[in-house]
C-alpha positions as CSV (number, residue, x, y, z in Angstrom):
1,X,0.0,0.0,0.0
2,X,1.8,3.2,-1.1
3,X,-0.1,5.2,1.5
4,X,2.4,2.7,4.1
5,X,5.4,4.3,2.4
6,X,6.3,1.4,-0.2
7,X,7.3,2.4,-3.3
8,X,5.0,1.6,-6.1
9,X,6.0,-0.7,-9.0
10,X,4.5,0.7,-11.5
11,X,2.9,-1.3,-14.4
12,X,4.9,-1.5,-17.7
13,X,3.0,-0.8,-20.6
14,X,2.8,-4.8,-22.1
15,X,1.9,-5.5,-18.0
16,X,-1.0,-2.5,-18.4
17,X,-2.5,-3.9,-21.5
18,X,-2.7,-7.3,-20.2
19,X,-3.8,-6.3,-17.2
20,X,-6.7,-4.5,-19.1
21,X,-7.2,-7.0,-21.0
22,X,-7.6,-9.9,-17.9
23,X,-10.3,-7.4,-16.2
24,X,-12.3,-6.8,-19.5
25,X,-12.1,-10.3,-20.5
26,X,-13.0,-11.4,-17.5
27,X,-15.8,-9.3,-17.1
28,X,-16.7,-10.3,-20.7
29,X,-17.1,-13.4,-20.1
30,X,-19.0,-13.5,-16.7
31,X,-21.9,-11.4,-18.5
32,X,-22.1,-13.7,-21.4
33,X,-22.2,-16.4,-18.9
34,X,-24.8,-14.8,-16.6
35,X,-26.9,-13.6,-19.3
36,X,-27.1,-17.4,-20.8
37,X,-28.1,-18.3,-17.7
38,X,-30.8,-15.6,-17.3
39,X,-32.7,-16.9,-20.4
40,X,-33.7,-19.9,-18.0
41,X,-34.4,-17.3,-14.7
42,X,-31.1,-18.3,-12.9
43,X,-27.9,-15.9,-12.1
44,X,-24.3,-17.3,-12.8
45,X,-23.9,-17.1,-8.7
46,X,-27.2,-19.1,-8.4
47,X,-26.6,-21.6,-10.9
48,X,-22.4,-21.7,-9.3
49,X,-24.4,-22.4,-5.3
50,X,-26.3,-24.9,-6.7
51,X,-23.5,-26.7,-8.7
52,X,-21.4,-27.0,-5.5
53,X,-24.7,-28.2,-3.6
54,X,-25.3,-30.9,-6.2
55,X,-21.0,-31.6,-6.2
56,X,-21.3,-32.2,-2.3
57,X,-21.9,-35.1,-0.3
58,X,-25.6,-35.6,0.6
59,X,-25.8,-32.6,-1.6
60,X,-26.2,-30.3,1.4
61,X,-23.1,-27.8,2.6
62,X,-22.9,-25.4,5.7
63,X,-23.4,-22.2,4.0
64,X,-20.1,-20.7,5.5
65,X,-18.1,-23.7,3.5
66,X,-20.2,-22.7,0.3
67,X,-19.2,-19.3,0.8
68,X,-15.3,-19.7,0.9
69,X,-15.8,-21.8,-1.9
70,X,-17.3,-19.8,-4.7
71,X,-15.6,-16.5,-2.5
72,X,-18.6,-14.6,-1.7
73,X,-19.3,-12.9,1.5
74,X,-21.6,-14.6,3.9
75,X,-24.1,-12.2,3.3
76,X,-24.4,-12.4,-0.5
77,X,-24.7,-16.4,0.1
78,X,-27.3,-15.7,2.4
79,X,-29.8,-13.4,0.2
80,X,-28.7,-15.8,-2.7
81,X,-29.5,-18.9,-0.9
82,X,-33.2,-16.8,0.3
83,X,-34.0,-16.1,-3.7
84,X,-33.5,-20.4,-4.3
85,X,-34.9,-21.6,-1.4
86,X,-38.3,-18.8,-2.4
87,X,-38.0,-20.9,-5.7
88,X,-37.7,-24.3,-3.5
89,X,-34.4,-25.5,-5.1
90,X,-32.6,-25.1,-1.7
91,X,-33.9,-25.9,1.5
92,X,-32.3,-23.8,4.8
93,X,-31.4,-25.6,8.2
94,X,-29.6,-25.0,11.7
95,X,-26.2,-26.9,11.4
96,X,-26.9,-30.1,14.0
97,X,-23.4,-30.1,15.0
98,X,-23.8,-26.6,16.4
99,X,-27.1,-24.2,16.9
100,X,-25.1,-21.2,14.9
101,X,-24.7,-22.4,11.3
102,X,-26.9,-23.4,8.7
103,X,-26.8,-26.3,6.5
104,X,-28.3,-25.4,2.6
105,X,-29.5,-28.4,0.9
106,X,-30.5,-29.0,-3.0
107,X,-34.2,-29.8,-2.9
108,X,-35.4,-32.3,-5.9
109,X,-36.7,-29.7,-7.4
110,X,-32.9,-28.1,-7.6
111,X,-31.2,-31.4,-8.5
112,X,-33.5,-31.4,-11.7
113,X,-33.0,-27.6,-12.2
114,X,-29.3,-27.9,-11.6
115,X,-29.2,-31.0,-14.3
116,X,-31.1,-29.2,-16.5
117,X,-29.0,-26.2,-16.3
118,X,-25.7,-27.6,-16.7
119,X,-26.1,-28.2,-20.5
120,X,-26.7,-24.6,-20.7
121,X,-24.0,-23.5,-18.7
122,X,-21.5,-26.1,-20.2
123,X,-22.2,-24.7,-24.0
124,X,-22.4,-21.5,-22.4
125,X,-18.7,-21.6,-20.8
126,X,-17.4,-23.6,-24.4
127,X,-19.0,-20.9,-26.7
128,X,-17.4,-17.6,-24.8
129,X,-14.5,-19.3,-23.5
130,X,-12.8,-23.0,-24.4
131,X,-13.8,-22.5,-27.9
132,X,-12.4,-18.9,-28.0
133,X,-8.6,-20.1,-26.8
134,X,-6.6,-22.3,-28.5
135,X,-6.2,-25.5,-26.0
136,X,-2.6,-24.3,-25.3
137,X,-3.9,-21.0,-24.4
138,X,-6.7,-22.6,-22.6
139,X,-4.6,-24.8,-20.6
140,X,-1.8,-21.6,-19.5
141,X,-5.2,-20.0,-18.5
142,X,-5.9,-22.7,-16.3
143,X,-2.4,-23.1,-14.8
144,X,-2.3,-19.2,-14.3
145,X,-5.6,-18.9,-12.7
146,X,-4.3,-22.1,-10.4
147,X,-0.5,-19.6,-9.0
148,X,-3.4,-17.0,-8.5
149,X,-5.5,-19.2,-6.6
150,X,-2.3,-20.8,-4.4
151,X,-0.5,-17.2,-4.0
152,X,-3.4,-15.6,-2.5
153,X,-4.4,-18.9,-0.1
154,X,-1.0,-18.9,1.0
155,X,-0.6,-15.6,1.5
156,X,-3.8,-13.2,1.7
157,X,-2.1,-9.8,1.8
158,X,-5.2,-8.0,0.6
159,X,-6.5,-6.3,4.3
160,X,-9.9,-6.8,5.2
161,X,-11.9,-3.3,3.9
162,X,-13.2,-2.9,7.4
163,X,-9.7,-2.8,9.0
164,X,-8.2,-0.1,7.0
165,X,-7.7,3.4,8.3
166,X,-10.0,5.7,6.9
167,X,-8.2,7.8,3.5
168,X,-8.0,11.6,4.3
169,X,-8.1,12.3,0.4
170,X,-11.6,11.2,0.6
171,X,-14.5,12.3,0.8
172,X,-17.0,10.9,3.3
């Protein structure tokens, strides 16, 4: 954090465009994906809770688990898991192992919907992605996504928003 005193390494202009090229892409791709998955009334981060449910064992998950997994806040896995369970694809419970989490379980309804879905979502993620890359490209993706994914478990440097000192060249 420069405000800390570090000296900043500033992009280079190749590390700039790709840079700007990963967060548009990226961004790309989740809206294709979403929108795909809007056509049969589901959001890309309903359709990703109700993969992992159907992934799971007994296809049920304590909804703190599910929400390190697809790395969402608590809350937003909370209001997401309301909107499915309104629907009946998930089903909310106290955790039995303790009275202060709650287990989220795929209904039958959401196993169908989920198996349905996947077809959609699979062509979806080959149309906008897989099929975009060459398989060499496809696989680097895959293995650079993977360092990202290790770096940042192994080291989370990034400070928790509600820790950091408020910045006087703000405005309030």
């Amino acid at each position: 954090m420069a405000s800390m005193g570090a000296e900043v390494r500033w992009l280079t202009a190749e590390e700039q465009a790709a840079w700007r090229a990963y967060l548009r892409g990226t961004r790309e791709v989740d809206v294709a994906l979403d929108r795909d998955l809007q056509c049969h009334g589901v959001s890309l981060s309903e359709y990703e809770l109700l993969s992992m449910l159907s992934e799971s064992d007994g296809h049920r998950m304590r909804m703190s688990a599910l929400a390190d997994l697809v790395v969402q806040s608590r809350s937003r896995v909370t209001h997401t898991a309301a909107r499915l369970e309104r629907r009946g694809l998930v089903t909310r419970s106290p955790a039995p192992d303790d009275g202060r989490g709650v287990l989220l379980r795929l209904t039958d309804a959401g196993r169908t919907t989920i198996e349905d879905l996947a077809r959609t979502h699979v062509a979806s993620v080959r149309r906008h992605l897989v099929d975009v890359l060459t398989p060499e490209q496809f696989t680097a993706l895959g293995d650079a996504m993977s360092a990202v994914r290790d770096a940042y478990r192994d080291d989370p440097t990034t400070p928790d928003p509600a820790s950091c000192p408020p910045d006087p060249t703000m405005e309030p």
